[in-house]
DRENDO-1510 file (C-alpha; in Angstrom, 1 decimal, always signed):
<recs>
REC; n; res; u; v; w
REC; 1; UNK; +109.1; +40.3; +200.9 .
REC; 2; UNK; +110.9; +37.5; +202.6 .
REC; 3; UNK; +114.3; +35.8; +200.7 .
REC; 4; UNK; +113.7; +32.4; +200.1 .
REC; 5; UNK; +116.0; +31.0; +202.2 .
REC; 6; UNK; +114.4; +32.3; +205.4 .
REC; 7; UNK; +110.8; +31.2; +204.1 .
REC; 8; UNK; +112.6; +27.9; +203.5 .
REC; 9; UNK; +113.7; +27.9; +207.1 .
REC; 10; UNK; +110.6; +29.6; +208.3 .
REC; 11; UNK; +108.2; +26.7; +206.7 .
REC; 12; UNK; +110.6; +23.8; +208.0 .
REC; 13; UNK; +110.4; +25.2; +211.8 .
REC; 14; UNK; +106.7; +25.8; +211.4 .
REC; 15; UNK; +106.2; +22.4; +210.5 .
REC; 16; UNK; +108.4; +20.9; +213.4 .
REC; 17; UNK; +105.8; +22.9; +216.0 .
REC; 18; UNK; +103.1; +21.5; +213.9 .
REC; 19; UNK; +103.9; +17.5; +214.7 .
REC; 20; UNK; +104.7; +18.5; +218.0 .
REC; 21; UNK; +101.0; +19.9; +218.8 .
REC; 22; UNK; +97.6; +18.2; +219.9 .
REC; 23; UNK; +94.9; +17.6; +217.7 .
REC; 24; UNK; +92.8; +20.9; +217.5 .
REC; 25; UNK; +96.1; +22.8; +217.7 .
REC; 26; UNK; +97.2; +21.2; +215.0 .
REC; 27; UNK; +94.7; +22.2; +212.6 .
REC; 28; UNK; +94.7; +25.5; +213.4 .
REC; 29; UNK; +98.6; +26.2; +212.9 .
REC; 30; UNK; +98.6; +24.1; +209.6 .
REC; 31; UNK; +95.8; +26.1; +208.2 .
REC; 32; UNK; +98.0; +29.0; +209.3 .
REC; 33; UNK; +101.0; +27.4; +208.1 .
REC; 34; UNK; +99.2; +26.7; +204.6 .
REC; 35; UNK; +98.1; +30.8; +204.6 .
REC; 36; UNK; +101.8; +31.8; +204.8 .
REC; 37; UNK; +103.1; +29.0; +202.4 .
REC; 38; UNK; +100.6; +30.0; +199.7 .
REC; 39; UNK; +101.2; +34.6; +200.0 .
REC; 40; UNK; +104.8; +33.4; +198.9 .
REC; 41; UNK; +103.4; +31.8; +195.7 .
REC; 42; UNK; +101.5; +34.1; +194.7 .
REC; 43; UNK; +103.8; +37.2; +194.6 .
REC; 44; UNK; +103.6; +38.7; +191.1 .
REC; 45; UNK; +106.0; +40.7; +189.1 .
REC; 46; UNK; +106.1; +42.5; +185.8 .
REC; 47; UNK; +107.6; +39.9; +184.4 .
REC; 48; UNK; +105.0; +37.8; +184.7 .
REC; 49; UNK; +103.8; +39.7; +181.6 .
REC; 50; UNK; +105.1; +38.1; +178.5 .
REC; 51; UNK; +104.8; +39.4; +175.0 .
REC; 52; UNK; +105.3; +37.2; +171.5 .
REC; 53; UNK; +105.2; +37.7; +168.2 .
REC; 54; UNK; +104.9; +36.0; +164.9 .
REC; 55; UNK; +104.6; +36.9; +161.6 .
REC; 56; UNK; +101.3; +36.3; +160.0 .
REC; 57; UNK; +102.1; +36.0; +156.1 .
REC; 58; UNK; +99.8; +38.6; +155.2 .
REC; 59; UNK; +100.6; +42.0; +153.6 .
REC; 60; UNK; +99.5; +45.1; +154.8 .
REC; 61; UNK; +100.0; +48.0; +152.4 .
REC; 62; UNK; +103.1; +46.1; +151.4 .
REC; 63; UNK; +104.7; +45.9; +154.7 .
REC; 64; UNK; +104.5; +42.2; +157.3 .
REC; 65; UNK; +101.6; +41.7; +159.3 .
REC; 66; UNK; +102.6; +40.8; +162.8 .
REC; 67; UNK; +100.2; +39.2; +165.5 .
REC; 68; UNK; +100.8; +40.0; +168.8 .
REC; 69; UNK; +99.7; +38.2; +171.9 .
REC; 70; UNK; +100.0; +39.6; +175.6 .
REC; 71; UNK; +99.8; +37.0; +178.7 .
REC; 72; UNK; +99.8; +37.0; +182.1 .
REC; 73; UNK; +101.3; +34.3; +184.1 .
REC; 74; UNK; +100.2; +35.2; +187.1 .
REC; 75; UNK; +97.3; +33.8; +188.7 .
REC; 76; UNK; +96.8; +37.6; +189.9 .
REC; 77; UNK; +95.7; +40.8; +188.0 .
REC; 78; UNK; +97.7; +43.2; +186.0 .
REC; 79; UNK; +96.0; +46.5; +185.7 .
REC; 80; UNK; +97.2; +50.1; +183.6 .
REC; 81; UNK; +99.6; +47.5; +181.9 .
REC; 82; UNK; +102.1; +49.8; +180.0 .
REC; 83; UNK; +104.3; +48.3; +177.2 .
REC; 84; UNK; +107.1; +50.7; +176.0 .
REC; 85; UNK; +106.5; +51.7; +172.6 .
REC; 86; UNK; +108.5; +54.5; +171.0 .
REC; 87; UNK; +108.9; +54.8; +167.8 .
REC; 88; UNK; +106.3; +52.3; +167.2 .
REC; 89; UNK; +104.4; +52.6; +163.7 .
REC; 90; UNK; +101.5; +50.9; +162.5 .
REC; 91; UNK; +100.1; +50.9; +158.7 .
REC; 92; UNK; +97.4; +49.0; +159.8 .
REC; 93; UNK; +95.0; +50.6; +162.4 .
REC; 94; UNK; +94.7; +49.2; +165.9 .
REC; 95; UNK; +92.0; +49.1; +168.2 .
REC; 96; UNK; +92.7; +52.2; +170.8 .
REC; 97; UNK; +90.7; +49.8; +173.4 .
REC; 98; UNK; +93.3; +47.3; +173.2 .
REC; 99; UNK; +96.7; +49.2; +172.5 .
REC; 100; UNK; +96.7; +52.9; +172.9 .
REC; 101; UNK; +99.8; +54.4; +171.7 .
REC; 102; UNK; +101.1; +57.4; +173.6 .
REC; 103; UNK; +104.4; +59.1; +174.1 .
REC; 104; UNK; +104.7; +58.1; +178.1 .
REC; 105; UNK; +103.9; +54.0; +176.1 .
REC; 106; UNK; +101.4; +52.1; +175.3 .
REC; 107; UNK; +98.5; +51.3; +177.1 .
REC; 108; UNK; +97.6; +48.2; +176.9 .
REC; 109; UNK; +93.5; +46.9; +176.9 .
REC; 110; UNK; +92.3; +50.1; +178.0 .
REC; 111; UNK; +94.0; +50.1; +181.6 .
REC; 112; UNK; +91.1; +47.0; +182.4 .
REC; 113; UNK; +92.5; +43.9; +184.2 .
REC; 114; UNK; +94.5; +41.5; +182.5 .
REC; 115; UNK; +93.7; +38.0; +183.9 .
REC; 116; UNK; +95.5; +34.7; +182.6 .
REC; 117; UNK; +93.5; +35.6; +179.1 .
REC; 118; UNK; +95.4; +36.7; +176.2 .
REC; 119; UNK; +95.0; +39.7; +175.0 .
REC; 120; UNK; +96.0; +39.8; +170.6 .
REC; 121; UNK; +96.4; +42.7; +168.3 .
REC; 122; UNK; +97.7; +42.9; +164.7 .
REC; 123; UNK; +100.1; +45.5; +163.4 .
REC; 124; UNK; +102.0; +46.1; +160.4 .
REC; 125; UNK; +105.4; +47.2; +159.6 .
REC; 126; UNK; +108.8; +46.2; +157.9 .
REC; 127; UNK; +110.4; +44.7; +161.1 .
REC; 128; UNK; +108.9; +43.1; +164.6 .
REC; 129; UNK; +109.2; +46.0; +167.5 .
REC; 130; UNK; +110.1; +45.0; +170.4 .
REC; 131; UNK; +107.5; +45.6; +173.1 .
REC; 132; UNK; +108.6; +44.9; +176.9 .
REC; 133; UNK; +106.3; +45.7; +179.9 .
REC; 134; UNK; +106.8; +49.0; +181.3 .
REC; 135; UNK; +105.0; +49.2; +184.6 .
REC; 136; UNK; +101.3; +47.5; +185.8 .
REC; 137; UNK; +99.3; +47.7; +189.4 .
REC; 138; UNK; +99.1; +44.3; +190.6 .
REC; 139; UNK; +95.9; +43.0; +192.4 .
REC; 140; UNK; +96.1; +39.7; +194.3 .
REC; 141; UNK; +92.6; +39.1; +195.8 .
</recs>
């Protein structure tokens, strides 16, 4: 990956050749130009995953429901998205297909991709737990 800077500097010399080109040429290096611009946008990152929380009001064997929601902010894919998880209790069950707890974390919607929909779950407990993204495999196609 490329520091900014330099694909600051990079894009503003490409663009100086560009004007200075005929026609035909032209086209061709801004297409180019518009193909190197656009792989530096769309460079993902774990934290690109962002998890929030809010209490629901409900009672679930006399501990606060929470409702979780997962996004992705990426216009690419998260896959095998892992949240860390230890400790984590539940009195109310959750959907193994959406969260599956495990030791190494939790395993989030069954490993399948996560695109820029939400994925939700409920859980209860005394207290909010505090879920961070562990790890994903990116997939920018």
């Amino acid at each position: 990956m490329v520091d900014s800077p330099v694909k600051t500097i990079f894009s503003i010399v490409l663009f100086l050749v560009l004007i200075s080109q005929d026609s035909t040429i032209k086209i061709l290096n801004a297409i180019t130009f518009l193909v190197l611009i656009s792989q530096g946008y769309s460079q993902c990152y774990l934290r690109d995953i962002v998890v929030s929380q809010i209490q629901t009001g409900v009672k679930v064997k006399g501990k606060p429901e929470w409702s979780v929601t997962v996004t992705n902010k990426c216009p690419c894919v998260h896959k095998n998205v892992i949240l860390s998880c230890t400790g984590f209790q539940s009195t109310e069950p959750i959907n193994p297909l959406v969260l599956k707890v495990s030791p190494r974390g939790c395993l989030l919607n069954a490993g399948q991709p996560l695109y820029r929909d939400d994925i939700k779950f409920k859980y209860a407990w005394d207290q909010q737990f505090p879920f961070k993204p562990l790890s994903s495999q990116i997939s920018c196609s």
